[in-house]
N, C-alpha and C positions, 0 to 999 in steps of 0.2 A: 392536256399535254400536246403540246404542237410540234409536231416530228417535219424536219425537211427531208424531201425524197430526192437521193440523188438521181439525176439523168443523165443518161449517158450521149454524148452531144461530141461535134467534131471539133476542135477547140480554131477560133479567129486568133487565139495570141501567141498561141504555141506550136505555132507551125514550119514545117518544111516543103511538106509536097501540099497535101489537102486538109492538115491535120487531125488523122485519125489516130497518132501512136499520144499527139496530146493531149486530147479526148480521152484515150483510155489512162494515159494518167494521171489527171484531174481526176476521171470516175472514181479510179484504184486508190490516189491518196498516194503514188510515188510518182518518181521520176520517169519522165517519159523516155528518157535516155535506154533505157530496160527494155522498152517496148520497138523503141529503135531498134535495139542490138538483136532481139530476137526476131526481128525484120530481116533484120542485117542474114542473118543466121539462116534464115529461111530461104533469101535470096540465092546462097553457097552452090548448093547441090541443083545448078543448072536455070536456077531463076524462077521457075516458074511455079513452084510451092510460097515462092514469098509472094510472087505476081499478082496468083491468083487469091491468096490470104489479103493482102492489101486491095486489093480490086473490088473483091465483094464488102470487105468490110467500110470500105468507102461508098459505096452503092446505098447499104445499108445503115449507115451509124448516118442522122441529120445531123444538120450545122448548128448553132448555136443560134 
């Protein structure tokens, strides 16, 4: 049985800033629009919970 593994990767096609929201949704199997908006959402209350959420996980997730 030959299983592919998915990775999770920054995506080159689906991008805005670095793309890490279309990386996660490639990984996820939806819309990166979702991951956008809960960006979005994060950024609200003064900026810096979505900042620092976007920051490291860009740090952290490689490119493709």
């Amino acid at each position: 049985m030959n299983v592919q593994r998915q990775v999770l990767r920054k995506s080159k096609r689906d991008r805005i800033l670095a793309g890490v929201c279309g990386g996660l949704g490639e990984f996820f199997g939806i819309s990166p629009f979702w991951f956008r908006l809960a960006m979005f959402i994060a950024f609200i209350p003064g900026g810096v919970p979505g900042i620092l959420i976007y920051l490291i996980a860009m740090v952290m997730i490689p490119s493709e």
